[in-house]
C-alpha positions as CSV (number, residue, x, y, z in Angstrom):
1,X,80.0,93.3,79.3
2,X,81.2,93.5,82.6
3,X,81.1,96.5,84.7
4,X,84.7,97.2,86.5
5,X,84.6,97.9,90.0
6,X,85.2,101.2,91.4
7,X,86.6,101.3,95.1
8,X,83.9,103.3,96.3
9,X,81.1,100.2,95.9
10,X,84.2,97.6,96.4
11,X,84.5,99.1,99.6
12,X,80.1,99.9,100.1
13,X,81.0,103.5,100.2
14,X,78.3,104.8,97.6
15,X,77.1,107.0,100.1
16,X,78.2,108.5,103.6
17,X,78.1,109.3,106.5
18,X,81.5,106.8,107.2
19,X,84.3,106.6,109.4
20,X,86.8,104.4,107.5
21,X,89.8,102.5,109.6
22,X,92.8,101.4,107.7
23,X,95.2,98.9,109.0
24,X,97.7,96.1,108.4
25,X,100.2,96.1,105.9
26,X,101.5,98.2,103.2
27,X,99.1,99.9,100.7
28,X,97.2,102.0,103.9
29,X,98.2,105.3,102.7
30,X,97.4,104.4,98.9
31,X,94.1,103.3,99.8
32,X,93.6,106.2,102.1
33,X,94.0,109.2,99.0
34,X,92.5,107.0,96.2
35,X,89.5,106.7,98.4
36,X,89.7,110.2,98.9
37,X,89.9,111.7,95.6
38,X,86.7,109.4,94.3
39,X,84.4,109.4,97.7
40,X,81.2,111.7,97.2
41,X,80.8,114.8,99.2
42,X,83.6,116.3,101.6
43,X,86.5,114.2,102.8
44,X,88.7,114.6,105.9
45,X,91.9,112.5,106.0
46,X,93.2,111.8,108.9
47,X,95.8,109.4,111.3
48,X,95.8,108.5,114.6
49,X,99.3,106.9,114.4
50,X,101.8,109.2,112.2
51,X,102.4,110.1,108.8
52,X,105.3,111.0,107.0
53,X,106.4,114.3,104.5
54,X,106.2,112.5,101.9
55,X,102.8,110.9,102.2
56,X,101.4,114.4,103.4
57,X,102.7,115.9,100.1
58,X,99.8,113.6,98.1
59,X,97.1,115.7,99.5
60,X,94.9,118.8,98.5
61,X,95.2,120.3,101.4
62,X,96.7,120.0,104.8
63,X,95.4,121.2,108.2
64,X,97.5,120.9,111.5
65,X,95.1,120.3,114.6
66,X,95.8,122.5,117.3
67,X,93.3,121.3,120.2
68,X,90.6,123.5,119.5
69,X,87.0,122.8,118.9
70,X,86.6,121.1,115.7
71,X,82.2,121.1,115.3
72,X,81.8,123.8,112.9
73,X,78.7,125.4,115.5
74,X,78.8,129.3,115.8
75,X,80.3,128.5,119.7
76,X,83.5,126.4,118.3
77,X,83.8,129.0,115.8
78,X,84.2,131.5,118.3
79,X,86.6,129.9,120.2
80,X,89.1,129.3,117.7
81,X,90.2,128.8,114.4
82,X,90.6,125.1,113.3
83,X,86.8,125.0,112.5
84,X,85.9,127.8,110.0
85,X,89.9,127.1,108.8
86,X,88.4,123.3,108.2
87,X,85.4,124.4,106.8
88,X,87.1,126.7,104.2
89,X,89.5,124.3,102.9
90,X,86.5,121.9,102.8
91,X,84.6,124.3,100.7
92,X,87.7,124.9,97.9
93,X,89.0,122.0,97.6
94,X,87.0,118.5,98.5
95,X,89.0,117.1,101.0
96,X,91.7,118.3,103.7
97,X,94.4,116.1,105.3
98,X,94.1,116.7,109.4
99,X,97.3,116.2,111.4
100,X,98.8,116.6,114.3
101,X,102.6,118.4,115.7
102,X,104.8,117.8,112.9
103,X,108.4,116.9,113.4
104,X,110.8,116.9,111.3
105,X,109.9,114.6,108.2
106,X,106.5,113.1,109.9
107,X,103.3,114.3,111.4
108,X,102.0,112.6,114.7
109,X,98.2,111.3,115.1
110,X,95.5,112.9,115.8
111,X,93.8,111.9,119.6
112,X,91.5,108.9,118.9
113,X,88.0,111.3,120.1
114,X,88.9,113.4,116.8
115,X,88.2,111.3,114.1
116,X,84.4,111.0,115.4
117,X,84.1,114.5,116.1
118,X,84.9,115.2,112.6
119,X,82.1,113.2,111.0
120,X,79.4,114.9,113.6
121,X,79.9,118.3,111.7
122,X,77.5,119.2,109.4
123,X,80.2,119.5,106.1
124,X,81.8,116.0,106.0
125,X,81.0,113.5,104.2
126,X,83.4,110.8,105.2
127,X,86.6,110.8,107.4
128,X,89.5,108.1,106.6
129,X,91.9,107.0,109.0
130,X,95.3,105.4,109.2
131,X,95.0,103.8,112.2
132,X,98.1,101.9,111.8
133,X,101.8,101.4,111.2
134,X,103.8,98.7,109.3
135,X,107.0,100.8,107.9
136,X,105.7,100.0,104.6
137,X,105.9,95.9,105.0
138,X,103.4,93.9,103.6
139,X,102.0,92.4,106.6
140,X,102.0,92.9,110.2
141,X,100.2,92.0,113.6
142,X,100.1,94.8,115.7
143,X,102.0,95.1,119.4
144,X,100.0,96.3,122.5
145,X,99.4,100.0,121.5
146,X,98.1,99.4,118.4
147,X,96.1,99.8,115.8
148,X,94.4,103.3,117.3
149,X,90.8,102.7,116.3
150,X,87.8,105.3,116.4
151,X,84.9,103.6,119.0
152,X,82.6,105.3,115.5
153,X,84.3,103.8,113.2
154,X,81.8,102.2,110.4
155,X,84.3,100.2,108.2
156,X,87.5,98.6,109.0
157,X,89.2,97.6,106.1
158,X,92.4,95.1,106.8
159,X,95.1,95.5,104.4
160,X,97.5,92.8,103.4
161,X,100.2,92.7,100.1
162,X,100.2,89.6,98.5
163,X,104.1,89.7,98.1
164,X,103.9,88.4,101.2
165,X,103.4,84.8,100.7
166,X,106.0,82.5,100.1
167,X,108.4,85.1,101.7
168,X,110.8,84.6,105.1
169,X,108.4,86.0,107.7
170,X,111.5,88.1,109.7
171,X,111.7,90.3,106.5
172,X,108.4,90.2,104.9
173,X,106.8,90.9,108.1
174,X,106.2,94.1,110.8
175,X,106.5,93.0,114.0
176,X,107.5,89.0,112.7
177,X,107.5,88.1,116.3
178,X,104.3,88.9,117.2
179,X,103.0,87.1,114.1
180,X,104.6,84.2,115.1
181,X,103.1,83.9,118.2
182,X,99.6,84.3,116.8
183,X,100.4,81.4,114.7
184,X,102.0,79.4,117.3
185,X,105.0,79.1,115.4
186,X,108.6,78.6,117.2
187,X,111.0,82.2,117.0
188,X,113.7,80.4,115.8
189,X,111.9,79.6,112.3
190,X,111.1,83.4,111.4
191,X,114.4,83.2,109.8
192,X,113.0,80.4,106.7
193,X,109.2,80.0,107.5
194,X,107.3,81.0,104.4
195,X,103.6,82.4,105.1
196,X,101.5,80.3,103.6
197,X,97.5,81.1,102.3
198,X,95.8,80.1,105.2
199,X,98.4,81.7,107.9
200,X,98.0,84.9,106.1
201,X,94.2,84.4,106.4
202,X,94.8,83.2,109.9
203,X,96.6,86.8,110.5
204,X,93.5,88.9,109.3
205,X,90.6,87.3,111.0
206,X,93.1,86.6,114.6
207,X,91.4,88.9,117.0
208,X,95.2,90.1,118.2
209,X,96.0,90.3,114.4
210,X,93.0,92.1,111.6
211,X,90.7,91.8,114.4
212,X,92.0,94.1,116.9
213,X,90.2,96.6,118.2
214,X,87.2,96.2,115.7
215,X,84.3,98.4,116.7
216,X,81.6,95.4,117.1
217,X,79.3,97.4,115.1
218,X,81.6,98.3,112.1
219,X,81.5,96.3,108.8
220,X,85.3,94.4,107.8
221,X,86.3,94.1,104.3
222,X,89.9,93.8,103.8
223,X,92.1,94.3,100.6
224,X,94.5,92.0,99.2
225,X,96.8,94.4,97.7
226,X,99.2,94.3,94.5
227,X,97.4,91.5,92.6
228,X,99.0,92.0,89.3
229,X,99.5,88.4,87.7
230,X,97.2,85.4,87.2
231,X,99.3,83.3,89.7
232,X,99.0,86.3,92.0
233,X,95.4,86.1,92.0
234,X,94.4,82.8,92.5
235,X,96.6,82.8,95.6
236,X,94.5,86.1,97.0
237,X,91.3,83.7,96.2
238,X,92.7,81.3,98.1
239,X,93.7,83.5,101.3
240,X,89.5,85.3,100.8
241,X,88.1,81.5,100.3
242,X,89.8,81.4,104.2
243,X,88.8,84.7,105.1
244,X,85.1,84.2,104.3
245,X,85.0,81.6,106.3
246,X,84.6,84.5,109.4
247,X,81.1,86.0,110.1
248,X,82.4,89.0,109.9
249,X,83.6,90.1,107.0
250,X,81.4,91.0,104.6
251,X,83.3,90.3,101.4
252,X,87.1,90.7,99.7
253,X,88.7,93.1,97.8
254,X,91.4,91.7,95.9
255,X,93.6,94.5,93.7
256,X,96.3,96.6,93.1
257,X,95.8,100.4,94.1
258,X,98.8,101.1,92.0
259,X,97.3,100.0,88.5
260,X,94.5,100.8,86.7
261,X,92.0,99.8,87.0
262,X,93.2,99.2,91.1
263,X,89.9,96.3,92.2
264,X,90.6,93.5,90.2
265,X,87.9,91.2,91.6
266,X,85.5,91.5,94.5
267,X,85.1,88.0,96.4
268,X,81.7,87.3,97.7
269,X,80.1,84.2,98.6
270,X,78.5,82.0,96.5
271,X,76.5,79.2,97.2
272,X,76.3,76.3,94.0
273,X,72.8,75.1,94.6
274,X,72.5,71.5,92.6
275,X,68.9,70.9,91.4
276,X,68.3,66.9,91.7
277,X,64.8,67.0,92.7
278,X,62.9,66.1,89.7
279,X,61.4,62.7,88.8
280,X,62.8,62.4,85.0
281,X,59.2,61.5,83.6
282,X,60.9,62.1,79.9
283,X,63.7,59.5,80.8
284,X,61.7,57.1,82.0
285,X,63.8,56.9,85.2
286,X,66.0,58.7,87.7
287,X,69.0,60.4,85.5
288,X,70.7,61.8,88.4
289,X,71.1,58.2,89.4
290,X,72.3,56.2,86.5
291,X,75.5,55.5,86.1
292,X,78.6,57.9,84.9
293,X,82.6,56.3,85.1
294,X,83.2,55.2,88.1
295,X,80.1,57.3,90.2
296,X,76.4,58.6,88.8
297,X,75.7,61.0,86.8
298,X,75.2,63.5,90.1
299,X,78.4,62.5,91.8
300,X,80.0,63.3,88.8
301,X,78.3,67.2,88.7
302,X,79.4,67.2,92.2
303,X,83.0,66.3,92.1
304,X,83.1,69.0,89.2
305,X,81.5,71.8,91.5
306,X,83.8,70.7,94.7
307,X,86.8,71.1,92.3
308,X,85.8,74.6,91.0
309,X,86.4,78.2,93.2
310,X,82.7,78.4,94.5
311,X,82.8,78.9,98.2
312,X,79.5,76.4,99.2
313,X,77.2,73.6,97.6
314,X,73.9,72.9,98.5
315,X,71.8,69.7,97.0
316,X,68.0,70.1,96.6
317,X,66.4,66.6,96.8
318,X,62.7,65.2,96.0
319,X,61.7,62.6,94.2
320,X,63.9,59.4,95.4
321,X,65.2,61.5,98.2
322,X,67.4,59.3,100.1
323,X,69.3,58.2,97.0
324,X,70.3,61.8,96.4
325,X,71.0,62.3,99.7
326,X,73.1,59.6,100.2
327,X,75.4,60.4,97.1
328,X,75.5,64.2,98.3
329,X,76.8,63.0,101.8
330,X,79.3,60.8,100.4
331,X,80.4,63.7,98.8
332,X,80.4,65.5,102.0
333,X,77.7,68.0,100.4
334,X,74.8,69.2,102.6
335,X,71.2,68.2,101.4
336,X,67.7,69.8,102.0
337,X,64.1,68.6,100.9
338,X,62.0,70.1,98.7
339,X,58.4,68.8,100.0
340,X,57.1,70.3,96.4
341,X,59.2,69.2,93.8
342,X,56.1,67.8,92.3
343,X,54.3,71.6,91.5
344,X,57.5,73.1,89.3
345,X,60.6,71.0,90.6
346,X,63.0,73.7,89.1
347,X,61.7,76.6,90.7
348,X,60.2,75.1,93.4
349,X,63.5,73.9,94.5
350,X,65.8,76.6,94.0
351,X,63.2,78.5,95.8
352,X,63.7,76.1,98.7
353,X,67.3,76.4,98.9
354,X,67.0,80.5,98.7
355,X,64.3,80.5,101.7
356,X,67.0,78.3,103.7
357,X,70.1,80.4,102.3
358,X,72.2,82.2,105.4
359,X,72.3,86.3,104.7
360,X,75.8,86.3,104.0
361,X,75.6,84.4,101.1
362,X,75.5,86.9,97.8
363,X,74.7,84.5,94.7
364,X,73.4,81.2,93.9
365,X,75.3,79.3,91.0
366,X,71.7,77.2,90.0
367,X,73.3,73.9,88.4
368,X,70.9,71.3,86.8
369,X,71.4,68.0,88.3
370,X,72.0,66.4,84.6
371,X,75.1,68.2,83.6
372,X,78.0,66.2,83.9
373,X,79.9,67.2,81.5
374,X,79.9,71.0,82.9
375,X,83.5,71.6,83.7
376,X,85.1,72.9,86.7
377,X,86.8,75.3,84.5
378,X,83.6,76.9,83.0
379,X,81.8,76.9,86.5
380,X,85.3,79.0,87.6
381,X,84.8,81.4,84.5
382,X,80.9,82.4,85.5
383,X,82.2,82.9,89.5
384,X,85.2,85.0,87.7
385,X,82.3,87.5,85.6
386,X,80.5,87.7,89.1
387,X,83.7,88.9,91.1
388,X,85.1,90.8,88.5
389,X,82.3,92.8,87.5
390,X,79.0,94.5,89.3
391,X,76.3,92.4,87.4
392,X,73.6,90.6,88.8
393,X,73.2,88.1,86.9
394,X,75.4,86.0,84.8
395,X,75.0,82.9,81.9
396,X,77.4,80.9,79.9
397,X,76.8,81.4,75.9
398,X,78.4,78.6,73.9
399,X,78.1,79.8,69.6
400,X,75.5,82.8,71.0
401,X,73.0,80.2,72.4
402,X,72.4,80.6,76.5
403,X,73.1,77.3,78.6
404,X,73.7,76.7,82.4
405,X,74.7,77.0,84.8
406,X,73.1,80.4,85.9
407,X,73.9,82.9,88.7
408,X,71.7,84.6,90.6
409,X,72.6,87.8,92.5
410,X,71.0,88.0,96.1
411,X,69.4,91.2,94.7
412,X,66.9,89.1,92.8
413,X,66.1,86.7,95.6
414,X,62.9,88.2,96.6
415,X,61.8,88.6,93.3
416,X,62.4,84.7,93.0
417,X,60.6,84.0,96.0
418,X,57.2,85.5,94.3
419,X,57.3,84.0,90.9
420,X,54.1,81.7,90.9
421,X,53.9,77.7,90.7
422,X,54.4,77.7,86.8
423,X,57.0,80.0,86.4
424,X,60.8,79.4,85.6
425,X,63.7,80.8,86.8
426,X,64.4,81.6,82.9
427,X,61.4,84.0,83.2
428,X,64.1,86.1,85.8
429,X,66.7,86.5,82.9
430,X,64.3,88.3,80.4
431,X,63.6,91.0,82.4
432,X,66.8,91.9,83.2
433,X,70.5,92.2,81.7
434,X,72.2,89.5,81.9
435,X,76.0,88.9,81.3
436,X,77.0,86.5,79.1
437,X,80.0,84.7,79.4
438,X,81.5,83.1,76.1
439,X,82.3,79.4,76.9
440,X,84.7,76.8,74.7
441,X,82.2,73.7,75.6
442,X,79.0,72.7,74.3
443,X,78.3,71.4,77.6
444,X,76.5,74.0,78.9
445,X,73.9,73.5,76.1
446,X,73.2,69.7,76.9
447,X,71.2,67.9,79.6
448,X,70.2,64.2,79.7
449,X,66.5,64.0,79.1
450,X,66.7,61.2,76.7
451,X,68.1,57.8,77.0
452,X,69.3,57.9,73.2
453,X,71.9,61.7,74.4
454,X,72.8,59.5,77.9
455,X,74.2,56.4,75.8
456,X,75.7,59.1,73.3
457,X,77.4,60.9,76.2
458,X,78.4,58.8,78.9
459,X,82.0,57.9,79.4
């Protein structure tokens, strides 16, 4: 059964000290109090733009900042009230909304110094700040004064509403002009130009758009916000396949912080790592060679994979090497070389392509070389479990009997590395829970290691 995940590890916030900037679009100030009521430990909310009445109303507690000192130390104590105040309302109830003059119906910023200052005392646990404006449009790119980031900020997390796709950028947008520009799209088509995927990807990762102002040593995980129907979301996996294209961003919430449960999925990268190594000593000759329609039996598992929502594929030749390699490039697929694919050519390959894997890249999706008739649809439902949930590793089931393809969290990689010449990757999946995914298709079940099933089940 999958385990739902809760903001606090969708965001990597299972533990502070953290300094948490918000910006973009609308959904800031939701994500600012949810995080706030579920985050460990003491919480200081805070802005360094403005906040309305309205907004301020949704918190505990509420603290005006007045100038003074703000480490709770016996000196700032002395010197005037804001601290111990801070560290009383701290103490009752949790967490403590920190503002500054309020006018009116809206509270200014706090100065940009505060926000650090605040995680240096000794009773907070996290800070979270709205470090941006959008009057409550779904997306934005921010003009010269903007967003107001702390220099010790530790996460920025860029927020975007998926509402704004396929909408007129002049009214879906704050600041339309400016977004334009990054773009490099003429002024006089705000009016009908509809945001696409990729320009609202393009947006986020722009360093005068998400990327402004990013502390170079803060993490970036953005949140695609108010993902409510099936169409909805494979448009958000679409705009985080773009956004996790950039170094820099360590993986994608996609969700809506007005439903429950508010993360619907968590996109992280996934690398489909094709095992076509082995010599087929059972067939008699190469499978992954012989024929299937109008390609082999490989190009077909390949043009399934390249069709499906994994983010990267990876062949693992051996035996008859520049066969395999030559169908992969065709496919435009990179290949590497397993040296040993005599001594255990499962393992010994899939632990080649985990010693040459990138460290951004959170899960292998291990496909057998010899499964053709593995779907794009079924490889889509195992990457779904994986976002969806928090397990670590995940199998198709067809009629309760386990099949592949298999993925493999980046939590077990090390452990895969050490399994000795002789072991399986199988032996991974029986000492730990695995999730099983229910699939319609006995194809997860069948391999071609006799002639007699190839004839049966080639087209």
């Amino acid at each position: 059964m999958s385990k739902p995940w809760p903001l606090t590890a969708a965001f990597d916030l299972s533990a502070g000290p953290g300094l948490v900037a918000i910006v973009g679009g609308g959904g800031k100030t939701s994500l600012l109090f949810a995080l706030a009521e579920i985050l460990p430990g003491n919480v200081v909310i805070t802005t360094t733009t403005r906040i309305f009445a309205a907004q301020m109303s949704l918190a505990t507690a509420v603290l005006q900042f007045n100038h003074e000192p703000v480490l709770n130390t016996v000196e700032a104590e002395t010197k005037g009230a804001f601290a111990a105040e801070l560290a009383q309302l701290l103490e009752q109830a949790g967490s403590c909304l920190v503002v500054g003059t309020v006018q009116g119906d809206k509270a200014h910023g706090v100065p940009l110094q505060l926000p650090g200052q605040l995680l240096a005392r000794s009773d907070v646990d996290f800070v979270l700040v709205e470090a941006d404006g959008s009057r409550m449009r779904p997306i934005k790119a921010p003009a010269a004064h903007e967003p107001v980031i702390p220099l010790e900020t530790t996460l920025v997390v860029p927020v975007v509403g998926i509402d704004a796709l396929n909408s007129p950028l002049n009214v879906t947008a704050h600041r339309p002009e400016k977004i334009a520009a990054l773009l490099n799209l003429p002024l006089d088509l705000m009016q009908q130009h509809l945001l696409t995927e990729a320009e609202i990807a393009a947006v986020l990762v722009h360093p005068a758009g998400g990327f402004k102002g990013v502390p170079s040593a803060a993490a970036v995980i953005p949140l695609i916000n108010k993902v409510e129907t099936a169409v909805q979301l494979q448009s958000a996996r679409k705009i985080s396949r773009h956004l996790l294209q950039h170094p820099r961003i360590k993986q994608v919430v996609i969700g809506a912080l007005k439903t429950k449960p508010p993360v619907v999925e968590v996109q992280r990268r996934v690398t489909a790592v094709v095992l076509a190594a082995g010599q087929s000593k059972r067939m008699g000759q190469t499978k992954q060679l012989l024929p299937w329609g109008d390609t082999t039996v490989l190009g077909q598992v390949l043009r399934n994979v390249k069709k499906s929502a994994i983010h990267d594929i990876l062949v693992i030749s051996g035996y008859e090497a520049e066969k395999i390699e030559a169908i992969a490039t065709a496919e435009g697929i990179s290949t590497i070389h397993n040296p040993r694919y005599e001594f255990g050519e499962m393992l010994s390959s899939l632990q080649t392509a985990v010693t040459h894997l990138p460290p951004h890249i959170d899960a292998v999706l291990v496909i057998l070389a010899d499964q053709p008739q593995v779907t794009p649809s079924i490889i889509d439902q195992l990457l779904s479990a994986y976002w969806q949930g928090q397990n670590k590793l995940v199998a198709p089931v067809f009629n309760g009997q386990r099949g592949n393809p298999v993925l493999i969290d980046r939590m077990h990689f090390a452990e895969l590395l050490d399994l000795p010449v002789g072991a399986a990757p199988r032996d991974l999946l029986k000492r730990y829970p695995v999730q099983h995914v229910p699939v319609e298709m006995d194809a997860v079940l069948k391999d071609l290691d006799e002639w007699a099933t190839y004839v049966r089940e080639r087209p």
